[in-house]
C-alpha positions as CSV (number, residue, x, y, z in Angstrom):
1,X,-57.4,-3.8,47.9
2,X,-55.9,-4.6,45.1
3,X,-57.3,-1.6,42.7
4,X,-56.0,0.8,45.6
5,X,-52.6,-0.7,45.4
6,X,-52.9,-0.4,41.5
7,X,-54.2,3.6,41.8
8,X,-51.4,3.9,44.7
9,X,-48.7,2.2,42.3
10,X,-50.1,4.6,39.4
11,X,-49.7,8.0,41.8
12,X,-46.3,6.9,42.8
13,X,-44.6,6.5,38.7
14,X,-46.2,9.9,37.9
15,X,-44.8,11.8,41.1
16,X,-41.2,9.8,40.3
17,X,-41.4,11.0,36.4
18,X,-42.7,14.5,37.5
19,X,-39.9,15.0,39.6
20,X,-37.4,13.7,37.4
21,X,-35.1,16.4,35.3
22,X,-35.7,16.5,31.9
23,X,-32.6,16.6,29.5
24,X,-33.5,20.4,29.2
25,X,-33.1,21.1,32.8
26,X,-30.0,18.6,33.1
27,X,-28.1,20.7,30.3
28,X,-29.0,24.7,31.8
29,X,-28.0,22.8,35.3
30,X,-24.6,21.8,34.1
31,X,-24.2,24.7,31.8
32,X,-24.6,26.8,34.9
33,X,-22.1,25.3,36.9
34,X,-20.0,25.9,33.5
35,X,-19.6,22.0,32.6
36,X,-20.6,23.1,28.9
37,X,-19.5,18.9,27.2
38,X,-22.2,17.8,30.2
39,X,-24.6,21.0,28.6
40,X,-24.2,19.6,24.8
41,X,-24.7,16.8,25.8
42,X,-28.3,17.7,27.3
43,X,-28.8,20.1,24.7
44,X,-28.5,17.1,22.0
45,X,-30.6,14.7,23.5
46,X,-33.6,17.1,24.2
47,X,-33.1,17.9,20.6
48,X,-33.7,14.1,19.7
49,X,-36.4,13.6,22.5
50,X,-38.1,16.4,21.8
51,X,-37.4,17.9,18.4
52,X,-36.2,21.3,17.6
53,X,-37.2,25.1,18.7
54,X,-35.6,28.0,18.4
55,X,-35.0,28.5,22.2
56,X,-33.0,25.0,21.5
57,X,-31.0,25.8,18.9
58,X,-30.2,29.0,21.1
59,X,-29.0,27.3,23.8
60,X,-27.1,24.9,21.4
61,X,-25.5,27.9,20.2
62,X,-24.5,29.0,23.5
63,X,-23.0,26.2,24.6
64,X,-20.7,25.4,21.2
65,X,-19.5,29.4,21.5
66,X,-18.4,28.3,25.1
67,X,-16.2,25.2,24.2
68,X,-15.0,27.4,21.3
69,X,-16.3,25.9,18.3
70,X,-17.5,29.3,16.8
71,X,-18.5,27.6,13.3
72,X,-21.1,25.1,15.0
73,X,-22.3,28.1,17.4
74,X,-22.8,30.4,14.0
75,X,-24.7,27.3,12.8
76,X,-27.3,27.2,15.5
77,X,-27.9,31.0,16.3
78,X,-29.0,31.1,12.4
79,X,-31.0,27.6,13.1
80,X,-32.7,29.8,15.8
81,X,-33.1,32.8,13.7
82,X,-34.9,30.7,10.8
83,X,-37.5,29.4,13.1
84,X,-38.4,32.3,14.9
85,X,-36.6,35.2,13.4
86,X,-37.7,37.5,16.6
87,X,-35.2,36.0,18.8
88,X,-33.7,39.2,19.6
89,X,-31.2,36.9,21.8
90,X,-29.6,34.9,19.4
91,X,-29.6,37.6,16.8
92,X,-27.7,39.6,19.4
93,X,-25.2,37.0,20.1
94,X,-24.7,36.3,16.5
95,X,-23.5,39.8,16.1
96,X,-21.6,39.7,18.9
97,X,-19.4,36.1,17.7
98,X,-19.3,37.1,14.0
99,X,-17.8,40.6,15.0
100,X,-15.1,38.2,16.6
101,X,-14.1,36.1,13.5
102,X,-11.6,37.6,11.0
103,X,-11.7,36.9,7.7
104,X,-15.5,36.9,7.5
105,X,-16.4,38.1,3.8
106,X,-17.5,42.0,3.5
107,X,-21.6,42.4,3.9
108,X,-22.3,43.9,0.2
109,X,-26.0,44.1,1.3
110,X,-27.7,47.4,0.2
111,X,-28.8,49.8,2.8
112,X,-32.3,49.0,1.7
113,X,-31.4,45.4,1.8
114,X,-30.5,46.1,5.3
115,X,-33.6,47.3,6.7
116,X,-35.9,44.9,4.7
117,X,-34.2,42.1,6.4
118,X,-34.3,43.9,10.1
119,X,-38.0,44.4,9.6
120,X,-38.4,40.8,9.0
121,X,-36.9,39.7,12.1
122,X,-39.2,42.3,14.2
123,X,-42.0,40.0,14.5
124,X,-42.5,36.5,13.9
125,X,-44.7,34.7,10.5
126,X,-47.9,34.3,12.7
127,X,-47.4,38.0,13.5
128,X,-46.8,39.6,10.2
129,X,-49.8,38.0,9.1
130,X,-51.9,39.3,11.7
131,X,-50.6,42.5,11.0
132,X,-50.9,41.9,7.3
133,X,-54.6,41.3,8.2
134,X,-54.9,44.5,10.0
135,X,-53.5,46.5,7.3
136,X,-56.6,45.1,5.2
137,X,-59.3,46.1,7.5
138,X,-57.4,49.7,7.8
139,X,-57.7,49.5,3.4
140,X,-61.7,48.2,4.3
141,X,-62.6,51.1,6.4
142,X,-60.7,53.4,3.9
143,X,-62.7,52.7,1.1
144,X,-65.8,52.9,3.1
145,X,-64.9,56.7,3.6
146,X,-64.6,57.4,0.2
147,X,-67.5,55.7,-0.7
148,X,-69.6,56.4,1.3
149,X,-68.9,60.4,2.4
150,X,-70.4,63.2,0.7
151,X,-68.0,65.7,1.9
152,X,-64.7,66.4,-0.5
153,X,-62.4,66.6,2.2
154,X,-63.3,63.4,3.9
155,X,-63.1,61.6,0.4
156,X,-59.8,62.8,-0.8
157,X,-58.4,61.8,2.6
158,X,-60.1,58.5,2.1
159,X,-59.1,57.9,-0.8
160,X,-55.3,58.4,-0.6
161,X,-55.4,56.9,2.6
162,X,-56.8,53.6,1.1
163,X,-53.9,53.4,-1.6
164,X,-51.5,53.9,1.3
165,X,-52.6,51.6,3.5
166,X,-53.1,49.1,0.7
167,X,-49.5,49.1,-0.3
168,X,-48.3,48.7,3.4
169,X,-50.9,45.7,3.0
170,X,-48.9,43.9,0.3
171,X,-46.0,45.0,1.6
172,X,-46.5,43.6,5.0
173,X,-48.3,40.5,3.3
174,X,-44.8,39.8,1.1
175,X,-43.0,40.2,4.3
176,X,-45.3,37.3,6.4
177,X,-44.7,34.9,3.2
178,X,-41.0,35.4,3.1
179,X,-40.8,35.1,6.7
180,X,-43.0,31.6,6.8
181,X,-41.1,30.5,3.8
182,X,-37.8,30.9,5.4
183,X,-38.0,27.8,7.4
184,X,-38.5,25.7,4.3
185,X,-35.8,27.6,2.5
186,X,-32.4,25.2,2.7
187,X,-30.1,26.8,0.6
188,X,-27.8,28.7,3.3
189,X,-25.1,27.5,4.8
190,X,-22.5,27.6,7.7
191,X,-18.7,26.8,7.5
192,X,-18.2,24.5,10.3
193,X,-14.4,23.5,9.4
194,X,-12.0,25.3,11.1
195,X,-11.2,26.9,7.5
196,X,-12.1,26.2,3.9
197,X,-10.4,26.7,0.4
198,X,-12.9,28.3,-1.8
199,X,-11.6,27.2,-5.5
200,X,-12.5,28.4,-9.1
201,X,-13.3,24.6,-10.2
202,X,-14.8,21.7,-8.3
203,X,-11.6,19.3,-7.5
204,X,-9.2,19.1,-5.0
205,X,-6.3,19.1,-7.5
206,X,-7.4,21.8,-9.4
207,X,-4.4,24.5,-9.7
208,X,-4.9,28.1,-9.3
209,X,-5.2,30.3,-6.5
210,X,-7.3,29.4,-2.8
211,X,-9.3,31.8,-0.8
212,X,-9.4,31.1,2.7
213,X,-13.3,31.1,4.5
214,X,-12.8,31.2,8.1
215,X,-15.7,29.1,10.1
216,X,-18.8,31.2,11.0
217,X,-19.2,32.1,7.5
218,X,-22.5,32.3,5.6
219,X,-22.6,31.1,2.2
220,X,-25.7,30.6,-0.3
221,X,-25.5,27.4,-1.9
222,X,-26.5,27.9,-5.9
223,X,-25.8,24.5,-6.9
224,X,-23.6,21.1,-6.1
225,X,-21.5,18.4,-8.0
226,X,-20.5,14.5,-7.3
227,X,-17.1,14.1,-8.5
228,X,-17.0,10.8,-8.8
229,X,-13.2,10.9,-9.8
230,X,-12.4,13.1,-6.5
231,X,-11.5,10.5,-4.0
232,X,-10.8,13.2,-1.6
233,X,-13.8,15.3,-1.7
234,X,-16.5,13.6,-3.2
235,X,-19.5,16.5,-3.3
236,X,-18.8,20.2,-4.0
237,X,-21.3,23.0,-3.7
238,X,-20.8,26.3,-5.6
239,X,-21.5,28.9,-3.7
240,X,-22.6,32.4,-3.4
241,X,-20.4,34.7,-0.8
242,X,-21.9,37.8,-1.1
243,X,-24.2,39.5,-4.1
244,X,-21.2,39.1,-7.1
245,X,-18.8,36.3,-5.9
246,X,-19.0,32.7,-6.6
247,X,-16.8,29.6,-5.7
248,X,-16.9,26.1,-5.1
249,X,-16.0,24.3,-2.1
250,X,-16.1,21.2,-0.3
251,X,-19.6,20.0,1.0
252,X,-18.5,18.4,4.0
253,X,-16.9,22.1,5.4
254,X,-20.5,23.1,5.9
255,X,-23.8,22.1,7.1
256,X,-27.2,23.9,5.6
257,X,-29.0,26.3,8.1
């Protein structure tokens, strides 16, 4: 009697924790009845609970865009991004809220630039180096033509089909390392202030003329300072705004991707 109470006892706290929400479903349950503080809220705690994922960060994102802290919603879409950067979602909405902040430094990226970075975010790490792997068979079987064909033809095709398909190879095989690397890679960063003052020196009473960085904005951070003499701003990091321009600015106006 007693084990069947025990077994009984045992069924009964499973079925009470499977039916109980978990702070994932909580937070899409309030953010779809539009209570987006009762959503964070969710969001965050899943995030302690159960660690981080890019469909997390996503909905983070969401949810800071909705209660209007566009710096914080920049912050997570890239989070997203940099652990899966085929998340056609958040890359979409990122668009969509940078094209709404003014002030947003000019994109000096070349055209080539461009389209390296959009075919790294068409498939995931995992993925490019399955396709990486693929490309090396393809360079296998090439070379197997040409060596192993008598007629001309066959071999020329062979041939220059194998250098071909071996330079997509290391192309495609550079592209799977940069993409697995990425989530390692710290040194970008969002504003989260409402606004920053990007300054030629690294102190808060340096004179000379302020630049404005709007939140949202993406910076590259080449290297930081403690100013032990600064009482107001403690830690600087220079920074890198586009492919030419550097500044300092305060540490605490941004948090690393």
């Amino acid at each position: 009697m007693k084990k069947i109470l025990m077994i009984a006892l045992a069924i009964l706290t499973y079925a009470v924790a499977a039916m109980a929400a978990s702070p994932v479903q909580e937070a899409d349950s309030a953010y779809a009845r539009r209570d987006y503080s009762a959503a964070l809220n969710g969001y965050r705690k899943a995030l302690e609970t159960q660690g981080s994922s890019s469909e997390l960060y996503y909905n983070l994102a969401n949810t800071y865009y909705r209660l209007g802290n566009t710096g914080q919603a920049v912050l997570f879409y890239e989070r997203a991004l940099k652990l899966n950067a085929a998340n056609d979602d958040a890359l979409a909405n990122l668009e969509f809220v940078r094209d709404r902040i003014k002030g947003l430094p000019e994109d000096d990226t070349t055209f080539l630039g461009k389209m390296h970075q959009g075919v790294k975010s068409a498939l995931t790490a995992d993925a490019w180096a399955w396709t990486a792997f693929f490309f090396f068979v393809l360079v296998c079987g090439a070379v197997a033509v040409y060596l192993f064909t008598d007629r001309v033809l066959v071999r020329k095709i062979g041939f220059f089909s194998a250098i071909i398909l071996l330079a997509l190879f290391f192309y495609v095989l550079a592209v799977a390392w940069q993409t697995a690397n990425a989530v390692d890679d710290n040194s970008y960063a969002v504003v989260t202030s409402p606004v920053t003052n990007l300054r030629s020196e690294p102190s808060s009473d340096a004179s000379g003329k302020t630049v404005p960085l709007p939140a949202g904005s993406r910076v590259e951070i080449v290297d930081s300072l403690t100013t032990a003499k600064d009482a107001k701003v403690p830690l600087w990091y220079e920074v890198k705004i586009n492919n030419n321009s550097r500044a300092w600015m305060p540490a605490a106006d941004a948090e690393r991707i």
